[in-house]
Residue frames as a rotation matrix with the C-alpha (Angstrom) as fourth column:
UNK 1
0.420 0.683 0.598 180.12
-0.801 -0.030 0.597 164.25
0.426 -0.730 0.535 82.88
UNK 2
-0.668 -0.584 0.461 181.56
-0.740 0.590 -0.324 161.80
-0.083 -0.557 -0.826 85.63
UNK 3
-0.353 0.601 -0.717 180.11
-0.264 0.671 0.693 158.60
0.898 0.433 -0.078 85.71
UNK 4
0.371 0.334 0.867 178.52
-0.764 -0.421 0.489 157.61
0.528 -0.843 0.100 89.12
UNK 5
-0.924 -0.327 0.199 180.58
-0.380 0.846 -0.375 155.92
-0.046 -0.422 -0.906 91.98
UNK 6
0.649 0.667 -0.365 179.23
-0.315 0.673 0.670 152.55
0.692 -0.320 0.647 93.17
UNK 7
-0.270 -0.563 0.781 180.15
-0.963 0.167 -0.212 151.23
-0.011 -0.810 -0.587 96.52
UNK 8
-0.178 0.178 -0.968 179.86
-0.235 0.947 0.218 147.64
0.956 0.266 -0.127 97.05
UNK 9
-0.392 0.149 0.908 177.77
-0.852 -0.432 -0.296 146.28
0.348 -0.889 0.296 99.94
UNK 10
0.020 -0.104 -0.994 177.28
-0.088 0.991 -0.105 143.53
0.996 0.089 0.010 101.86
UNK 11
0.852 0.447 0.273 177.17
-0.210 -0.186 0.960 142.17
0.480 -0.875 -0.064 105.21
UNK 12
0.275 -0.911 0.309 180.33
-0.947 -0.201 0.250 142.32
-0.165 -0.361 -0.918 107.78
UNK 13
0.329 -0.245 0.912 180.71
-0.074 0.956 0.284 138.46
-0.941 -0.161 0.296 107.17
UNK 14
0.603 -0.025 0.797 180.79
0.774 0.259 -0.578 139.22
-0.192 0.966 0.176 103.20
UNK 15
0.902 -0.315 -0.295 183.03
-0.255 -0.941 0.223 142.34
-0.348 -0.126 -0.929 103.53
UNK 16
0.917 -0.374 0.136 185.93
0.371 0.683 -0.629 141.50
0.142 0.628 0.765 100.98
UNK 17
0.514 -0.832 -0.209 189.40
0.548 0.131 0.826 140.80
-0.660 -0.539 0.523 101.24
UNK 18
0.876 0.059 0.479 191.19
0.422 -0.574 -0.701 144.02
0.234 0.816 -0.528 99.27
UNK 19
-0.141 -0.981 -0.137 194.68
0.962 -0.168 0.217 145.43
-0.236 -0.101 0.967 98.98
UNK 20
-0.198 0.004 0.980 193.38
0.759 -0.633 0.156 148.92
0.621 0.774 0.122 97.33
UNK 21
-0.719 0.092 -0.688 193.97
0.499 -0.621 -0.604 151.91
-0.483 -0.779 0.401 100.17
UNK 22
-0.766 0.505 -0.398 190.40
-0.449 -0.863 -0.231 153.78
-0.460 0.001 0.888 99.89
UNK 23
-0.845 0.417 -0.334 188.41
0.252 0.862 0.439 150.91
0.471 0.287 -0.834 99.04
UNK 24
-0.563 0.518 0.644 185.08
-0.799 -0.140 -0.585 152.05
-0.213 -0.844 0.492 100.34
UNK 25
-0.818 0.404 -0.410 182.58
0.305 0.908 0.287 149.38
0.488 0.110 -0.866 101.58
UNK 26
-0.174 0.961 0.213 179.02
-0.682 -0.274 0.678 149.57
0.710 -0.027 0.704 102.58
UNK 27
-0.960 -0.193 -0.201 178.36
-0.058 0.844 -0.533 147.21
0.272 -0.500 -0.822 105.82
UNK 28
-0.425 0.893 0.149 175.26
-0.409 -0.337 0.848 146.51
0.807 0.300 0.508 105.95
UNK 29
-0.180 0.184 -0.966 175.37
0.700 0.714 0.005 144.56
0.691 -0.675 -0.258 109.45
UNK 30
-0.207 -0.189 -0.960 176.08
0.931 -0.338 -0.135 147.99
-0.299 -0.922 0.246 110.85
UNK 31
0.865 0.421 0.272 174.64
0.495 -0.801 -0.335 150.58
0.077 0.425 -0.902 108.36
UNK 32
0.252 -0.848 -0.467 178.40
-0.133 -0.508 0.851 152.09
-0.959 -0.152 -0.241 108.22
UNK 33
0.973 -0.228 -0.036 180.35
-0.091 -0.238 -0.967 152.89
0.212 0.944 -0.252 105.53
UNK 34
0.478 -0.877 0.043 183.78
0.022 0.061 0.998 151.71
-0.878 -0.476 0.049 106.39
UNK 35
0.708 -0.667 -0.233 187.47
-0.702 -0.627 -0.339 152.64
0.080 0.404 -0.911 104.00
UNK 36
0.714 -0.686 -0.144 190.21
0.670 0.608 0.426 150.29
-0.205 -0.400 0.893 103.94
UNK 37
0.898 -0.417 -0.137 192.83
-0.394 -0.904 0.167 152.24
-0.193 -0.096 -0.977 104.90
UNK 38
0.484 -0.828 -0.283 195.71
-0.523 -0.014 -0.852 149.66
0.702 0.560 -0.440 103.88
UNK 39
-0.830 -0.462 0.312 195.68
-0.471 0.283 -0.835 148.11
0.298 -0.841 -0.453 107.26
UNK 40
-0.592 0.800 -0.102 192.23
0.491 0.258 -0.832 148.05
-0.639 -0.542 -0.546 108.77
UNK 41
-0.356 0.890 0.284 189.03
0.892 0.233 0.387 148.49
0.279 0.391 -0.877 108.17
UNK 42
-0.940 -0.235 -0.247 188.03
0.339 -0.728 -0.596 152.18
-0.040 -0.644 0.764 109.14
UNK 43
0.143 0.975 -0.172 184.25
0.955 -0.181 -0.236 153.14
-0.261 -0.130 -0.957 110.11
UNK 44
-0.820 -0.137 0.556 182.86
0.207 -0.976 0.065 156.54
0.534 0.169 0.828 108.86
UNK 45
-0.855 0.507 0.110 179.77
-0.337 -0.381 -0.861 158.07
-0.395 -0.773 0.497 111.06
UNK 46
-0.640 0.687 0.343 177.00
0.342 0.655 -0.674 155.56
-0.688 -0.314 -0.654 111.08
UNK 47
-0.864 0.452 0.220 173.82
-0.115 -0.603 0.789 156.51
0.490 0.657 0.573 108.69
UNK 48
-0.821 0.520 0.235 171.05
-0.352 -0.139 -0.925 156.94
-0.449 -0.843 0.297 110.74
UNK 49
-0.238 0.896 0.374 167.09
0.971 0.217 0.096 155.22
0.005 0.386 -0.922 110.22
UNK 50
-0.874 0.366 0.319 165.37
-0.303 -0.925 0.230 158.49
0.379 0.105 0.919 109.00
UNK 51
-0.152 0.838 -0.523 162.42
0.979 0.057 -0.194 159.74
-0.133 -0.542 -0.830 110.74
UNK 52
0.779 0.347 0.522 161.08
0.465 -0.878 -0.110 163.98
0.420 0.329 -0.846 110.28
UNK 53
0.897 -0.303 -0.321 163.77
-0.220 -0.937 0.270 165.09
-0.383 -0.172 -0.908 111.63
UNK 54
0.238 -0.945 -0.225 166.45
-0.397 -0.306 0.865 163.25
-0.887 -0.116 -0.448 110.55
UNK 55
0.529 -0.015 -0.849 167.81
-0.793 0.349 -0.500 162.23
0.304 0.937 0.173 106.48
UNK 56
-0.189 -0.457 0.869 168.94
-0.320 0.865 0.385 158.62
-0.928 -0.205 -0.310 106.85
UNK 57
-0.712 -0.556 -0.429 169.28
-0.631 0.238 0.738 155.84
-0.308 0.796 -0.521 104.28
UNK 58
0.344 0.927 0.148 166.17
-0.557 0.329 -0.763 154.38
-0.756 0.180 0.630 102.01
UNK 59
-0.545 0.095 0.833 165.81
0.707 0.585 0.397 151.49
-0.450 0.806 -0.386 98.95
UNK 60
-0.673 0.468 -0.573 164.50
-0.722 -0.583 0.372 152.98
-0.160 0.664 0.731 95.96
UNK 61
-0.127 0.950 0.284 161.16
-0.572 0.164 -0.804 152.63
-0.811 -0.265 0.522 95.68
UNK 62
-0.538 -0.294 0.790 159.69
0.354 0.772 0.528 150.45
-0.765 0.564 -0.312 92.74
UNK 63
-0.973 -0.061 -0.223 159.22
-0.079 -0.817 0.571 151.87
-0.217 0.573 0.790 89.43
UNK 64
-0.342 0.910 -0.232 155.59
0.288 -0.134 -0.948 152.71
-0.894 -0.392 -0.216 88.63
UNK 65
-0.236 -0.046 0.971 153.83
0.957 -0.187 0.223 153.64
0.172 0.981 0.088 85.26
UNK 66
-0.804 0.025 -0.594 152.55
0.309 -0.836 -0.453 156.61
-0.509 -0.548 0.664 84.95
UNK 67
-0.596 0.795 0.115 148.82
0.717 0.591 -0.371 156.77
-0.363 -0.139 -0.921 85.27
UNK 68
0.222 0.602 -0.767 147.99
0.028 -0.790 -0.612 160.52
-0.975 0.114 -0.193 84.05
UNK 69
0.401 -0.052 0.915 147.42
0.909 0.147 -0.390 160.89
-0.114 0.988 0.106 80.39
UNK 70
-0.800 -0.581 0.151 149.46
0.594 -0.802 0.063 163.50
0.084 0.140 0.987 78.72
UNK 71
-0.349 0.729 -0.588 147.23
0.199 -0.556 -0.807 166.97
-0.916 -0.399 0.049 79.30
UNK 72
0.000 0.089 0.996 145.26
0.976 -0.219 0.019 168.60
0.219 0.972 -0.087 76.90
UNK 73
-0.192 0.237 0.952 144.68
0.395 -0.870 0.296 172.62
0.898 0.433 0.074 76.28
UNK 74
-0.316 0.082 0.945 142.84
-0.855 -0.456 -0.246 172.64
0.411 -0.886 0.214 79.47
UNK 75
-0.899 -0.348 0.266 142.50
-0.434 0.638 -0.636 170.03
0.052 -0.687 -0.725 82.13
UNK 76
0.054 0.994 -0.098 139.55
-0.757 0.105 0.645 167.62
0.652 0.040 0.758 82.38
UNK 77
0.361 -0.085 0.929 138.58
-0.856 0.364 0.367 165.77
-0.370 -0.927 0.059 85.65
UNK 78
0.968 0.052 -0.244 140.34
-0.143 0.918 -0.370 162.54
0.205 0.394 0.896 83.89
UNK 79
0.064 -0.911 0.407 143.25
-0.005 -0.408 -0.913 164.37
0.998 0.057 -0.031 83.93
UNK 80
0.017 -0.428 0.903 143.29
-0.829 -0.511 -0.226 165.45
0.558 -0.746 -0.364 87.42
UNK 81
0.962 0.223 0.158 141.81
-0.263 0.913 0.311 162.26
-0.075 -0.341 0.937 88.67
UNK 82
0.845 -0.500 -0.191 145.53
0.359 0.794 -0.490 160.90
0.397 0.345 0.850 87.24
UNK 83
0.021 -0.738 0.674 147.35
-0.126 -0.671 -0.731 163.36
0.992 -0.069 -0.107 88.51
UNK 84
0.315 0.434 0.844 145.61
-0.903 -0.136 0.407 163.05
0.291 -0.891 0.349 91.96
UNK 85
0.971 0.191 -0.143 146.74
-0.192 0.981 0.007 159.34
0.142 0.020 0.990 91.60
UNK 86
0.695 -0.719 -0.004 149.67
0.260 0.257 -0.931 159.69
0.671 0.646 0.365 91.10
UNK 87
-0.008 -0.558 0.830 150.62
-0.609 -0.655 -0.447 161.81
0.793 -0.509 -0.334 93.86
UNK 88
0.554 0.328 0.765 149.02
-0.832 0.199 0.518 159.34
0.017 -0.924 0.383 96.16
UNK 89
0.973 -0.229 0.002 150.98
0.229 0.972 -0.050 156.69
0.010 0.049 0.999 94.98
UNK 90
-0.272 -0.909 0.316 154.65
0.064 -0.345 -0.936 158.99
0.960 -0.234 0.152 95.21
UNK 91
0.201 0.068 0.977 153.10
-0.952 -0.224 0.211 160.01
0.233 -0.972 0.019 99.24
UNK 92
0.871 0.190 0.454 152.67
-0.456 0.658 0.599 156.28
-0.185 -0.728 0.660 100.08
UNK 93
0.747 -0.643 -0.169 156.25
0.296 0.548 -0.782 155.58
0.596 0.534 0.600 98.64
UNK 94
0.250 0.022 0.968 157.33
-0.349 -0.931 0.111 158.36
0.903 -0.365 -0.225 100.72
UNK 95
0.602 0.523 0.603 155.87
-0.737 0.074 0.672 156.90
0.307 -0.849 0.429 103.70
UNK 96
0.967 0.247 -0.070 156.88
-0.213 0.924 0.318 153.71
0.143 -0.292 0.946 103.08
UNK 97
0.428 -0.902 0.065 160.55
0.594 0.226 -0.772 154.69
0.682 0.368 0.632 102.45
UNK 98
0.247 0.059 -0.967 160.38
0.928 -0.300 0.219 157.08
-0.278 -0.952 -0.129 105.63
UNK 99
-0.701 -0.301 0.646 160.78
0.635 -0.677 0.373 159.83
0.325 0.672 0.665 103.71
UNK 100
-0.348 0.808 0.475 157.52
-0.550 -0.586 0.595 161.25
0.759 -0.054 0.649 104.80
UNK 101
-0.936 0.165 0.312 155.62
-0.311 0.034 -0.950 161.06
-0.167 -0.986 0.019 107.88
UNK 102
-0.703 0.685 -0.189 152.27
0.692 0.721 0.042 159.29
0.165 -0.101 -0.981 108.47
């Protein structure tokens, strides 16, 4: 299994001084992903603010316990109650990460 990229990000004043064609950098003054191509800096197409129609870039949300007890046999309103919690508290992450509409 590959291991997972990181990009390194920062703001166009902190945007570091690199010799490695294909450096990629994260600008966070301009929401761009920019490449050093070995010369310059090279922009890739903006990431848009997301909104219902469009996928754009979010912060992961903060982690959360988890509030439903493991089930038994058959559900009892304790159970669902936690479950029911739980969702509301992934919707308003949602929300809050624009992921989901109001």
């Amino acid at each position: 299994m590959a291991k997972p990229k990181y990009i390194l990000s920062g703001t166009l004043a902190e945007r570091p001084n690199v010799t490695t064609v294909g450096f990629e950098f994260f600008n966070t003054t301009s929401n761009v992903l920019e490449i050093w191509n070995g010369t310059t800096w090279q922009s890739c197409a903006p990431i848009p603010i997301a909104d219902v129609t469009i996928k754009g870039l979010v912060s992961k949300a903060a982690a959360s316990g988890n509030s439903a007890a493991e089930p038994s046999e058959t559900y009892i309103q304790s159970e669902i109650q936690g479950i029911l919690s739980e969702l509301r508290d992934l919707k308003s992450k949602l929300r809050t990460a624009g992921i989901l509409a109001s």
